[in-house]
C-alpha positions as CSV (number, residue, x, y, z in Angstrom):
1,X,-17.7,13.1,-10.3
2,X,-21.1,12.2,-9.5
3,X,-22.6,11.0,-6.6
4,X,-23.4,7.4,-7.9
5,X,-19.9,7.1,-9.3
6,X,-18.2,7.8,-6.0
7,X,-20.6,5.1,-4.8
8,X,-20.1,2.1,-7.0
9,X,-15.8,3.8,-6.4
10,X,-16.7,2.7,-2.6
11,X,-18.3,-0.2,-3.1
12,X,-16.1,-1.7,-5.7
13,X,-13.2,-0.8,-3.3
14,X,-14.7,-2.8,-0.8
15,X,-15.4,-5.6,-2.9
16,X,-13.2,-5.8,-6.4
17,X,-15.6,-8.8,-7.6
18,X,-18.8,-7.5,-6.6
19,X,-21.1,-8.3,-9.9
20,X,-23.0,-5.3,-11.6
21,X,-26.5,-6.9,-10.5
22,X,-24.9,-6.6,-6.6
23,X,-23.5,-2.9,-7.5
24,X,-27.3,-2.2,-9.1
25,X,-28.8,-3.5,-6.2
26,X,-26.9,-1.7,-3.6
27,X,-26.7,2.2,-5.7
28,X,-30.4,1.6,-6.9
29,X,-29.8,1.4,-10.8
30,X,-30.2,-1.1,-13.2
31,X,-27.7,-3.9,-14.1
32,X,-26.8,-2.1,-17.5
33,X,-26.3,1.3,-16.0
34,X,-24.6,0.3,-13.5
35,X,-21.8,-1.8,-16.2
36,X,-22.2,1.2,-18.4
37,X,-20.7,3.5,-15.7
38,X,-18.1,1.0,-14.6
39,X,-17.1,0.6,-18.0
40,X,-16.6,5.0,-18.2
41,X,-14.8,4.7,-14.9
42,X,-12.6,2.1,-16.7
43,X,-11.8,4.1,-19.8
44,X,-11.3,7.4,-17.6
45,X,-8.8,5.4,-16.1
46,X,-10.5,5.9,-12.6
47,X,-10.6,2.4,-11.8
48,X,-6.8,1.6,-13.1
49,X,-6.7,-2.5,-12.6
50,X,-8.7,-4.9,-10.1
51,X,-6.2,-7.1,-7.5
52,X,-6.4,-10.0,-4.7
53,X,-5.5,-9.1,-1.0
54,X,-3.2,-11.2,-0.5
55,X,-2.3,-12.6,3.4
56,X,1.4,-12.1,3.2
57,X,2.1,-14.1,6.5
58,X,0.6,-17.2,4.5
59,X,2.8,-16.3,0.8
60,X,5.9,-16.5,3.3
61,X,6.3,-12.9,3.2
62,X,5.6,-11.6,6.9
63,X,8.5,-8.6,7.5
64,X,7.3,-5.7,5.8
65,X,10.2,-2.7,6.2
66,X,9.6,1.1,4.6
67,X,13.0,1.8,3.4
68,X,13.5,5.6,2.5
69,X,16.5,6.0,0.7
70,X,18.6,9.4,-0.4
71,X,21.0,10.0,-3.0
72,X,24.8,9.3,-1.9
73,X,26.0,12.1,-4.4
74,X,22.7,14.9,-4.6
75,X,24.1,15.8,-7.8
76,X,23.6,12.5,-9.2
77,X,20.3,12.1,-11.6
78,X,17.1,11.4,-10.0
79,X,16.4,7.9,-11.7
80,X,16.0,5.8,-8.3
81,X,13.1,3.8,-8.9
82,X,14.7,3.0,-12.5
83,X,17.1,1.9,-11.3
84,X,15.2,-0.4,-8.7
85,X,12.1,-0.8,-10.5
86,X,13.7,-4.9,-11.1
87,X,14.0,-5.8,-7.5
88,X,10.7,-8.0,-6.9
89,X,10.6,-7.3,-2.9
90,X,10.0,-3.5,-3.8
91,X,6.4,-3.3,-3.5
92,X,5.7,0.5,-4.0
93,X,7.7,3.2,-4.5
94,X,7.1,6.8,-3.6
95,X,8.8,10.1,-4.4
96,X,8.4,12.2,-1.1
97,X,9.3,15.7,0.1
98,X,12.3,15.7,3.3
99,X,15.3,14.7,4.0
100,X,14.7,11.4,1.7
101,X,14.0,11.3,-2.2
102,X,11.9,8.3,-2.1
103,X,10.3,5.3,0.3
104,X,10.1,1.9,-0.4
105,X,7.7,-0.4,0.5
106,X,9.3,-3.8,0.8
107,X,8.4,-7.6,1.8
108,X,10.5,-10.2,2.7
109,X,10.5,-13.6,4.5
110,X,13.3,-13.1,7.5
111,X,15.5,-10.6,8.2
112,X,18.3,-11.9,6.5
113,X,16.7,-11.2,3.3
114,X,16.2,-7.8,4.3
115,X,19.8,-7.3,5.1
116,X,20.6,-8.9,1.3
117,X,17.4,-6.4,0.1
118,X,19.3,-3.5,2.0
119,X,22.6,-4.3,-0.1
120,X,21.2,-4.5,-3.5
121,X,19.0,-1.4,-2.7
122,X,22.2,0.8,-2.2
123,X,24.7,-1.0,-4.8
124,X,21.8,-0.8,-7.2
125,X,21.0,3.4,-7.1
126,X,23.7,4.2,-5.1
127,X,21.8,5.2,-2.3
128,X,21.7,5.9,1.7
129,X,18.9,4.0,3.4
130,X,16.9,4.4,6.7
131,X,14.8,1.2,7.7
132,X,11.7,0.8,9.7
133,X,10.2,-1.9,9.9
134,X,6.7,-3.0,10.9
135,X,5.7,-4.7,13.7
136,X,1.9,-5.3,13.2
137,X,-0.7,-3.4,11.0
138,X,-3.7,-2.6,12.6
139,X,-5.2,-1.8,8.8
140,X,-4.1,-1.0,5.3
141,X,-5.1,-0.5,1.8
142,X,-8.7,1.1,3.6
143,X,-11.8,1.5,0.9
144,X,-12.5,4.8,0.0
145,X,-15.3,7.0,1.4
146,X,-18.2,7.8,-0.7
């Protein structure tokens, strides 16, 4: 990957609705280069989809918990996040190496709702679950470094 890629990759991160005359203006190209090279990070599937930040306090979803889970029966089939993959408050789901098979990363509004979260989680993949949950994030979803 070229240099000028990565860049417009840093800046874009940044700034998902940065306009092509900014991006030009800031990697030193033209408007039409820079949409043309946008365009081939697009179909490259680079650049998979462009998203709001969203304040999660303000959506009424403040308790974020990581919830690794672990099959019950090890010699049950591997098809966790299938079988989760319809419970909303599941926000990403990673397949790790470790004691666990996956983590979750889940929001809720109380902890009530994580408790309910907790029981579906388990009835739903048959699964044993370790919680932590966060207290305060000093930063998360960081731009990348050209």
């Amino acid at each position: 990957m070229e240099d000028l890629d990565r860049r417009i990759l840093q800046l874009l991160s940044e700034d998902g609705r940065m306009s092509f005359t900014e991006l030009g203006k800031a990697t030193g190209l033209s408007t039409s280069a820079v949409h043309q090279r946008v365009k081939r990070l697009e179909a490259r599937g680079v650049i998979r989809s462009y998203a709001a930040v969203l304040d999660f306090d303000q959506v009424g979803l403040p308790l974020t918990a990581f919830i690794s889970i672990r099959p019950i029966d090890p010699s049950q089939p591997d098809d966790s996040p299938e079988r989760l993959s319809g419970i909303s408050e599941i926000e990403s789901c990673w397949s790790v190496a470790g004691d666990e098979s996956y983590i979750l990363k889940t929001r809720v509004a109380t902890p009530v709702d994580l408790e309910d979260l907790l029981a579906r989680i388990r009835a739903a993949a048959n699964v044993a679950t370790r919680t932590t949950i966060v207290l305060s994030t000093p930063y998360e979803n960081r731009p990348v470094r050209a």
